[in-house]
C-alpha beads as a LAMMPS data file, in Angstrom:
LAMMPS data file: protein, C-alpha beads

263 atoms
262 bonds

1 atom types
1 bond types

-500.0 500.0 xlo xhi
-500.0 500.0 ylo yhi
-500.0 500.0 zlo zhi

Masses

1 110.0

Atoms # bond

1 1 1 -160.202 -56.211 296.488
2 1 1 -156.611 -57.533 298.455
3 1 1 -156.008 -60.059 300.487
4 1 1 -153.627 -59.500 302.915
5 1 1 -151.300 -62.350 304.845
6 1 1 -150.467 -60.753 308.789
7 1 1 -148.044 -62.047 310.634
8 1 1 -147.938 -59.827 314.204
9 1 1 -147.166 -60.297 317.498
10 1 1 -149.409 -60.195 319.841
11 1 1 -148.993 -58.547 323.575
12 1 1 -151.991 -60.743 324.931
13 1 1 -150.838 -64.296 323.792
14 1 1 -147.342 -63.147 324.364
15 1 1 -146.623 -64.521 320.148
16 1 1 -146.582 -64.033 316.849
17 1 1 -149.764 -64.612 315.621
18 1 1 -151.760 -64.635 311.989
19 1 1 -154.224 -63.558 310.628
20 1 1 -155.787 -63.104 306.586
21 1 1 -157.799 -60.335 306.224
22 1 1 -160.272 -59.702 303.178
23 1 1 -160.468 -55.705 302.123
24 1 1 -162.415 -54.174 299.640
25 1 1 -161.566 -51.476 297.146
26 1 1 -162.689 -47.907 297.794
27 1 1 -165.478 -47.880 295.347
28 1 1 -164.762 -46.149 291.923
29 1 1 -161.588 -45.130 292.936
30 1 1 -159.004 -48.042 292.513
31 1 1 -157.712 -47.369 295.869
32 1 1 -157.836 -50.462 298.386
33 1 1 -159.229 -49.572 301.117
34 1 1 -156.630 -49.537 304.254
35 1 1 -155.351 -47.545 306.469
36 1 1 -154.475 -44.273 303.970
37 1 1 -155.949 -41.039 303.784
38 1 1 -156.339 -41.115 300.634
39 1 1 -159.679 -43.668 301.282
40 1 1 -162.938 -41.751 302.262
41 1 1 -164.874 -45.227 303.382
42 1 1 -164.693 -46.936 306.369
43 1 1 -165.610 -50.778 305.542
44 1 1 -167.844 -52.574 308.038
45 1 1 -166.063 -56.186 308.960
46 1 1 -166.790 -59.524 309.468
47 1 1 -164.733 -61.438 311.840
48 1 1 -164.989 -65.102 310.642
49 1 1 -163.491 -67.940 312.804
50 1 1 -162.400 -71.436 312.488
51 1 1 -163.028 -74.792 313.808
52 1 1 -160.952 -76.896 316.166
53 1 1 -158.511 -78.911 314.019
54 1 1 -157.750 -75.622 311.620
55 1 1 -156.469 -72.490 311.455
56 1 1 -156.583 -68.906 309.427
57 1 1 -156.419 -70.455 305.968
58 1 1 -158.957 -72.613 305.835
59 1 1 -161.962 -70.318 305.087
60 1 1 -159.968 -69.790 301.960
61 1 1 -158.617 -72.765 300.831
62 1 1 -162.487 -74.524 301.367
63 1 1 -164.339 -71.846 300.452
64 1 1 -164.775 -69.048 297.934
65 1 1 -165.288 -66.558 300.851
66 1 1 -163.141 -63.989 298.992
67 1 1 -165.393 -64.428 295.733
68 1 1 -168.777 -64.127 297.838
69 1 1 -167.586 -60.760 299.405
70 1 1 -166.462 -59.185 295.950
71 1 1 -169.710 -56.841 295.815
72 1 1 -170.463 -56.311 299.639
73 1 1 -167.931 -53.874 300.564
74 1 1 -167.139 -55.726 303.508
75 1 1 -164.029 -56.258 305.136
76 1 1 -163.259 -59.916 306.101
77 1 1 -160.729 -60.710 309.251
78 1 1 -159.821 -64.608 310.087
79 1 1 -157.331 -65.275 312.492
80 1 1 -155.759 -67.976 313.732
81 1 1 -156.615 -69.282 317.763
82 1 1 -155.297 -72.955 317.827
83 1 1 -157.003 -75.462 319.712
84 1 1 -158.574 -72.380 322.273
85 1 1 -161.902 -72.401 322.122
86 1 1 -161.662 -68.695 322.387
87 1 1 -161.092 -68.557 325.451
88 1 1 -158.838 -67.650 328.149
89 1 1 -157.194 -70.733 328.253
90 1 1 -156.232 -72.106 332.141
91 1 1 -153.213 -73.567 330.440
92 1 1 -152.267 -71.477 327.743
93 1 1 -152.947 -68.201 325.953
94 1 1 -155.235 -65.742 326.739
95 1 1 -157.618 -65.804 323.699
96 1 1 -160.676 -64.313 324.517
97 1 1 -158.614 -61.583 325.233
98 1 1 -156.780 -61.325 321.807
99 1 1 -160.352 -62.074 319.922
100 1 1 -162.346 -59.664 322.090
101 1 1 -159.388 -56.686 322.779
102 1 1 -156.186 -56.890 321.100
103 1 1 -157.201 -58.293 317.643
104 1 1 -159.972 -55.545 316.866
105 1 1 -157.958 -52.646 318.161
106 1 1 -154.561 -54.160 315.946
107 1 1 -157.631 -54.970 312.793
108 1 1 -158.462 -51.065 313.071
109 1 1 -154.751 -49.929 313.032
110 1 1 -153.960 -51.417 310.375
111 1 1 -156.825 -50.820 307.829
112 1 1 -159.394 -48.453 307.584
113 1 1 -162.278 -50.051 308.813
114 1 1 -165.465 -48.985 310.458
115 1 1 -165.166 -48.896 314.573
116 1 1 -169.433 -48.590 314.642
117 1 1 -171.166 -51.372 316.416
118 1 1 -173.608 -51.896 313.470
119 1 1 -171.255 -52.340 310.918
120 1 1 -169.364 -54.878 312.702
121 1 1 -170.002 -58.982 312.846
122 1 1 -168.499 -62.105 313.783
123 1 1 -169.218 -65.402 312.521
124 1 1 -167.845 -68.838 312.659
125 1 1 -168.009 -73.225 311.979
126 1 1 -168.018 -75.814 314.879
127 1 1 -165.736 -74.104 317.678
128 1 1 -165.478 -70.946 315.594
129 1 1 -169.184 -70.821 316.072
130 1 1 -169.330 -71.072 319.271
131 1 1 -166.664 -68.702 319.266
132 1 1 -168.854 -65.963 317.506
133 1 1 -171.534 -66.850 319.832
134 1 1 -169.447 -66.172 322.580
135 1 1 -168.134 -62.823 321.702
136 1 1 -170.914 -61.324 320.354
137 1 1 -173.091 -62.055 323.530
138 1 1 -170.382 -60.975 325.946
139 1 1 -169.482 -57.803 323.812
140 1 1 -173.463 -57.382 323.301
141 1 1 -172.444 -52.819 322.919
142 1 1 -169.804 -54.035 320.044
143 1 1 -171.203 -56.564 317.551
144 1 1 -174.441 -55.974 315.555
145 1 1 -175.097 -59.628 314.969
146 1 1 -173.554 -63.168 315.311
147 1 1 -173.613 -66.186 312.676
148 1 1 -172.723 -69.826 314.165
149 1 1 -172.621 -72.492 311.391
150 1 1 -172.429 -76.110 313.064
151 1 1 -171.278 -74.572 316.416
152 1 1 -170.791 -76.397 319.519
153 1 1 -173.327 -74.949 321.522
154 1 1 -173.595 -76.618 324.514
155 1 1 -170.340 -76.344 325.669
156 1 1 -170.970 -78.133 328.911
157 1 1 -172.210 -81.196 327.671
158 1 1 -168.959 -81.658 325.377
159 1 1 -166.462 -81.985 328.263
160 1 1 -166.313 -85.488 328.756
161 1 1 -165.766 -85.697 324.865
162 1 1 -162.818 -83.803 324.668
163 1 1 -161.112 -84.329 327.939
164 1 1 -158.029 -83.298 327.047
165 1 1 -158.739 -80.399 325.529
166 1 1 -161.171 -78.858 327.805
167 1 1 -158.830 -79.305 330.486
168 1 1 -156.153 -77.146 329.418
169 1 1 -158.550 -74.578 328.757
170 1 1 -161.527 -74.525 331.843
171 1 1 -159.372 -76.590 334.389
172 1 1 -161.456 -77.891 336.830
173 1 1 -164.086 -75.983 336.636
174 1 1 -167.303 -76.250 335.800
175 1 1 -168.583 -74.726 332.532
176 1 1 -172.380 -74.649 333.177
177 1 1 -173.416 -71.664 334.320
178 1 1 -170.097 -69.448 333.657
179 1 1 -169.235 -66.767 330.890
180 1 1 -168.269 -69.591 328.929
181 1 1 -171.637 -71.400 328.846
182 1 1 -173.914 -70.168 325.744
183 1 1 -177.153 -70.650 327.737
184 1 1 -175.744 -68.760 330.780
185 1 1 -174.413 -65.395 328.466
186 1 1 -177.395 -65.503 326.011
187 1 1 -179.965 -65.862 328.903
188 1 1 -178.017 -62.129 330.857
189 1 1 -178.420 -60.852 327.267
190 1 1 -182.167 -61.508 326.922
191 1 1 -182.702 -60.084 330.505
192 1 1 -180.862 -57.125 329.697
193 1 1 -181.803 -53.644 328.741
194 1 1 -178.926 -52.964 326.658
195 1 1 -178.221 -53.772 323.313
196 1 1 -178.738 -57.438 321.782
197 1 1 -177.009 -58.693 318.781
198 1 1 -179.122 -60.356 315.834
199 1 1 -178.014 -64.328 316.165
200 1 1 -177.994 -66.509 313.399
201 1 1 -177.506 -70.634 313.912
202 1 1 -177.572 -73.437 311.543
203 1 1 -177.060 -77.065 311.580
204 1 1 -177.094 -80.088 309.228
205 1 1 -179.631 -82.728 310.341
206 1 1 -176.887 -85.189 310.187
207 1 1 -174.478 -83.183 312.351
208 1 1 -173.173 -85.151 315.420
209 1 1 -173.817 -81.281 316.689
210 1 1 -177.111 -81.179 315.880
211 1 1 -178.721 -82.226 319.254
212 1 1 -176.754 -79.419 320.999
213 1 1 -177.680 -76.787 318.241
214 1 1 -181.574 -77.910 318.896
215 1 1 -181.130 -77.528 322.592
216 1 1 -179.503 -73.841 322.334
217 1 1 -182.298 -73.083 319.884
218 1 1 -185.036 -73.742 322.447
219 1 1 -183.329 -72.212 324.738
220 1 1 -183.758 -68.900 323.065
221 1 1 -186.656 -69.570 321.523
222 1 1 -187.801 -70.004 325.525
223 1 1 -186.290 -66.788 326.382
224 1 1 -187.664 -65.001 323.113
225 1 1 -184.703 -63.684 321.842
226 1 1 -185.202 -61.557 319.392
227 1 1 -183.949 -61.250 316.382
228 1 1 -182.971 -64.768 315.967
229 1 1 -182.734 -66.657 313.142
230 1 1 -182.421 -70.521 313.686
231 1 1 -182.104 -72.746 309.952
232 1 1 -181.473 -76.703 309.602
233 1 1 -181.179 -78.690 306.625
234 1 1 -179.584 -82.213 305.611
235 1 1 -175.869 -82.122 305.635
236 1 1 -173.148 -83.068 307.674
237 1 1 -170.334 -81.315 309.943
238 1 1 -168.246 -80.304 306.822
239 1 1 -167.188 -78.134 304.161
240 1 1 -170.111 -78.606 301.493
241 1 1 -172.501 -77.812 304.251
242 1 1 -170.266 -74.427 305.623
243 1 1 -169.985 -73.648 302.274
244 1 1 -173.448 -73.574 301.126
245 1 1 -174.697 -71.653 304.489
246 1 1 -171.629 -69.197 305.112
247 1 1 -173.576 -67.455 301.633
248 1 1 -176.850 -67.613 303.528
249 1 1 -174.891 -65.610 306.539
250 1 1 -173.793 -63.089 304.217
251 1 1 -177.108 -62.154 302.740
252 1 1 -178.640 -62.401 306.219
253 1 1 -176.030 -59.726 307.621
254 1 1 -177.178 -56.143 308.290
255 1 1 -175.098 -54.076 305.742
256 1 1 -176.312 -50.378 304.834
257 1 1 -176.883 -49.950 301.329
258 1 1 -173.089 -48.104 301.471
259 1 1 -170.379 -48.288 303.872
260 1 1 -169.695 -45.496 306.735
261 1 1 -168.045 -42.128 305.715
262 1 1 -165.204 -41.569 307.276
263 1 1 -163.687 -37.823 307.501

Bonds

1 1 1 2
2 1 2 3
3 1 3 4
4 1 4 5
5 1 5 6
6 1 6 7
7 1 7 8
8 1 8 9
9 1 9 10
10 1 10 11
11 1 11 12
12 1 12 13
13 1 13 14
14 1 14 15
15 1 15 16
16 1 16 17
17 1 17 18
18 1 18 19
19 1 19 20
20 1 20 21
21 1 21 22
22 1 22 23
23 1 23 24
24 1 24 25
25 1 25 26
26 1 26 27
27 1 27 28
28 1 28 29
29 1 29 30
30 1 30 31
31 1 31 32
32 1 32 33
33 1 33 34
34 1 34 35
35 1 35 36
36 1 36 37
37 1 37 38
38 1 38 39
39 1 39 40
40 1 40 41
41 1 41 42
42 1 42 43
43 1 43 44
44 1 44 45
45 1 45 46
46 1 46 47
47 1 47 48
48 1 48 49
49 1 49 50
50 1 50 51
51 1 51 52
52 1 52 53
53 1 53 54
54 1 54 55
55 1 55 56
56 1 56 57
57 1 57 58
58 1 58 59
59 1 59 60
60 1 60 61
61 1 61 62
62 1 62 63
63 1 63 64
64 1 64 65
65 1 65 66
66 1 66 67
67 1 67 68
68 1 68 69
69 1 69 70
70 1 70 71
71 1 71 72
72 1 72 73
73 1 73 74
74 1 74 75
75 1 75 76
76 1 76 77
77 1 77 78
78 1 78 79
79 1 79 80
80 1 80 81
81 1 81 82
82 1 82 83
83 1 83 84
84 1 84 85
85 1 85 86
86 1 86 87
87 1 87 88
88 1 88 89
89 1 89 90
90 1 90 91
91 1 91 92
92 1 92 93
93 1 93 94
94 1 94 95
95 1 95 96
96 1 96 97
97 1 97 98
98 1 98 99
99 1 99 100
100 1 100 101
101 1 101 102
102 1 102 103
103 1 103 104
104 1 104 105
105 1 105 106
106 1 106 107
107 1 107 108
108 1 108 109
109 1 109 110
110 1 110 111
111 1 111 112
112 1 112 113
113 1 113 114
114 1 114 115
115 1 115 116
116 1 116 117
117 1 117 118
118 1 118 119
119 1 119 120
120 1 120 121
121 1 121 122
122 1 122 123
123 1 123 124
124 1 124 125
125 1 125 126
126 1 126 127
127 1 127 128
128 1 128 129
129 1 129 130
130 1 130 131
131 1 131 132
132 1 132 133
133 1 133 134
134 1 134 135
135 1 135 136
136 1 136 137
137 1 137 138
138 1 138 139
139 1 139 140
140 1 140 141
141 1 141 142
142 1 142 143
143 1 143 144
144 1 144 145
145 1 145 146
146 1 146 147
147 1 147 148
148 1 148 149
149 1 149 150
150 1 150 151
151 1 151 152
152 1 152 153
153 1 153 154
154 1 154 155
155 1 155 156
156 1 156 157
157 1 157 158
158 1 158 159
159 1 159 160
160 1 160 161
161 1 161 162
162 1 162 163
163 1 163 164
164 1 164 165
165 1 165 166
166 1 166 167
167 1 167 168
168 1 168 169
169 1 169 170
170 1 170 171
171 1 171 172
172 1 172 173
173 1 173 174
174 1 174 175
175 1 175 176
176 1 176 177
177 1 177 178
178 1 178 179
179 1 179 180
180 1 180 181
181 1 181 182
182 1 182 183
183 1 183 184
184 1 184 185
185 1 185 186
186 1 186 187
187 1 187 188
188 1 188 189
189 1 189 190
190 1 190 191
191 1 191 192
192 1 192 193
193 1 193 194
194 1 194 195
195 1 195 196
196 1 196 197
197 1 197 198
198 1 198 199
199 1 199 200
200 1 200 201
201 1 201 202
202 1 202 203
203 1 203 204
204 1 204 205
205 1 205 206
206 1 206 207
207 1 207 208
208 1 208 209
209 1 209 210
210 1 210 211
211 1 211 212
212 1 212 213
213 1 213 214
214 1 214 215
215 1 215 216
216 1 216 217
217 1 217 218
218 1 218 219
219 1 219 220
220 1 220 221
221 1 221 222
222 1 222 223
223 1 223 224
224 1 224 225
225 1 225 226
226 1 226 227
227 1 227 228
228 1 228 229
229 1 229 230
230 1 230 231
231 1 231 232
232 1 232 233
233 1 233 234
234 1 234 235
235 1 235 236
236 1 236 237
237 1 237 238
238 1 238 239
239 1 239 240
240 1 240 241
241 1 241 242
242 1 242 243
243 1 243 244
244 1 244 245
245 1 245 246
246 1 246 247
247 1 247 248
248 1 248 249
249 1 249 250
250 1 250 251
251 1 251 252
252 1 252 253
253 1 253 254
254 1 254 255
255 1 255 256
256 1 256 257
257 1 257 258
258 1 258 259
259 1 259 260
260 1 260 261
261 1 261 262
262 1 262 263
């Protein structure tokens, strides 16, 4: 497998941004798998986000992400989205638009990855998992299935505790209720006819997120959204906790048995 460092500038934040990006090799071939002819696979992906106070290195530097994916066959994207939220910011970038647009477009220029909604995933820790959340359930025709590890999922009830923050990217207005609200995007999901991504949410009992991840999980659990898969077990928001469960994700994730031919 490679692991590849991008630096690119993107047209929706108007910046350079990064991102590192996990490929496997074309199987019995010692080819890696990008953008070349020469590779007859297509690798499904798994977007996997960050938290609020990191950036596109951290998955590797805290975990052994690239070791767990050795034997999937799955491609592995992290980017970096600042302080966002992954959102549209009112004062600043435009990042649901890079995450949701721009970034998979650029991801599928540059290496030969599968464009079919069920081999592509998104997962993510603290605002990274909110961030999967987010995009999966407003992109329900793109992503097969969602993974939030510790996210903060009641975005609403956080804005007092991040004032700053929140500000530059809602303004004034009012989460609840928006495209930006977890409850209000899962809850048009569930009452939709179209597709619904598989969700998967964890949380350490000792999590100062742990009260918002119970109240998102009744929430579904009210609407019966299905398939959902909620887990909870002693641990705290941090990195032996993401660790452990990001291994749980992968195993949990719809892969076929082989990746999508490609002509």
């Amino acid at each position: 497998m490679a692991l590849m460092q991008c630096s690119f500038f993107a047209e929706s934040l108007g910046v350079c941004a990064s991102m590192n990006v996990i490929i496997p090799e074309t199987a019995g071939a010692g080819q890696i798998g990008i953008g070349s002819s020469r590779s007859q696979t297509a690798w499904p992906v798994l977007y996997l986000f960050h938290g609020l106070s990191d950036d596109h290195s951290i998955w590797l530097r805290r975990t052994s992400i690239e070791r767990y994916v050795a034997d999937l066959g799955l491609a592995v994207v992290m980017p970096a989205v600042n302080r966002s939220f992954y959102t549209d910011m009112r004062h600043g970038g435009k990042y649901f638009t890079f995450v949701s647009e721009e970034l998979p477009r650029l991801v599928k220029s540059f290496f030969h990855i599968s464009d079919r909604r069920e081999d592509t995933f998104v997962a993510g820790l603290s605002m990274g998992g909110y961030g999967a959340f987010k995009l999966a359930l407003r992109c329900p025709d793109r992503y097969a299935a969602a993974a939030s590890l510790s996210g903060v999922a009641d975005i609403a009830s956080r804005q007092p505790d991040w004032p700053e923050d929140l500000q530059n990217i809602f303004g004034d207005q009012p989460v609840a209720g928006s495209k930006d609200d977890l409850f209000a995007v899962s809850r048009t999901v569930a009452a939709s006819v179209g597709p619904r991504p598989a969700l998967f949410q964890c949380c350490g009992t000792e999590d100062f997120l742990y009260a918002d991840n119970q109240r998102l999980r009744d929430h579904l659990t009210k609407l019966q959204y299905e398939p959902y898969v909620y887990r909870e077990a002693p641990g705290t928001h941090g990195w032996e906790f993401w660790d452990r469960h990001i291994q749980e994700v992968l195993q949990w994730l719809p892969l076929s048995s082989k990746a999508s031919p490609r002509g």
